[in-house]
N, C-alpha and C positions, 0 to 999 in steps of 0.2 A: 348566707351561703359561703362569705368568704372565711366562716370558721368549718366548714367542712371539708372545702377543698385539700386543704393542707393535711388532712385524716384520709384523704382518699385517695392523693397523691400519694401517702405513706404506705397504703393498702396495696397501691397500684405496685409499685416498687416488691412491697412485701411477698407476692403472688408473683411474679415475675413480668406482672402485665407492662406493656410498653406507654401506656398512658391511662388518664381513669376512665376515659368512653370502654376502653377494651377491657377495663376492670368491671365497667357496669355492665358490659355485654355479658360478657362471662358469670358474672352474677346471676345475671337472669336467665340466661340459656340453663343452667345450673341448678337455679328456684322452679323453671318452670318443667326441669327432665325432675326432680326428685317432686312435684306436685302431681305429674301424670305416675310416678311410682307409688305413689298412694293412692292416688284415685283407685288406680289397679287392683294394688293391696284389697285395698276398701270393697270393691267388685267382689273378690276373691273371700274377703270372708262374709259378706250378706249371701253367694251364693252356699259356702261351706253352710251358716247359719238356718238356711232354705233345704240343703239336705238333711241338719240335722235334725228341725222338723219333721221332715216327712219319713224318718226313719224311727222316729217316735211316735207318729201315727201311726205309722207301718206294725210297729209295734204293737200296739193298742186295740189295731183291726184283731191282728192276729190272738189277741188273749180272750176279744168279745167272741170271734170263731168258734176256739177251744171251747169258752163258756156254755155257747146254744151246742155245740156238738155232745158235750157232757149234757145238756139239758135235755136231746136229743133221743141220746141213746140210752136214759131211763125212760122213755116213754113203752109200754108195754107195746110189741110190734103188732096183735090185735086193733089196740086204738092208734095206732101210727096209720095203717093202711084207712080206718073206717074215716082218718082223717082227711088222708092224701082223695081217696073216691068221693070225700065230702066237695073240696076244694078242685077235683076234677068238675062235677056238675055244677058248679056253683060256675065254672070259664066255660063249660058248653053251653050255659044258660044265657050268658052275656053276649 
């Protein structure tokens, strides 16, 4: 350790600290403010990453929509109805 001291002594000085305890304070006060700014960071883009999921499912729901509603509206509205009164009796019967 006593080849460090004389490096940190240097440090201490270089930084304007008054001694190297208040060099290592500050160090770490320092490491440990810029480790909680990433954590944050870090929070900040798994939630970005969680919205841009669900706005690419969003997406997705909306094209299969579009799809049954075009599937939909070729059905001739004769067998659309004799469908919808098929599937009425079919939930009174249940």
């Amino acid at each position: 350790m006593t080849e460090l001291n004389p490096m940190l002594k240097r440090l201490a000085e270089e930084y304007g600290a008054k001694d190297v305890p208040m060099l290592l304070l500050g160090r770490t006060v320092g490491c440990r403010f810029a480790i909680a700014e990433l954590e944050a960071e870090l929070r900040l883009a798994e939630a970005e990453a969680k919205v841009a999921q669900i706005k690419r499912d969003l997406v997705l729901a909306s094209q299969e929509l579009d799809e049954a509603d075009d599937a939909l509206a070729q059905i001739p509205p004769d067998l659309l109805e004799d469908i919808l009164a098929a599937v009425e009796r079919r939930l009174e019967a249940a």
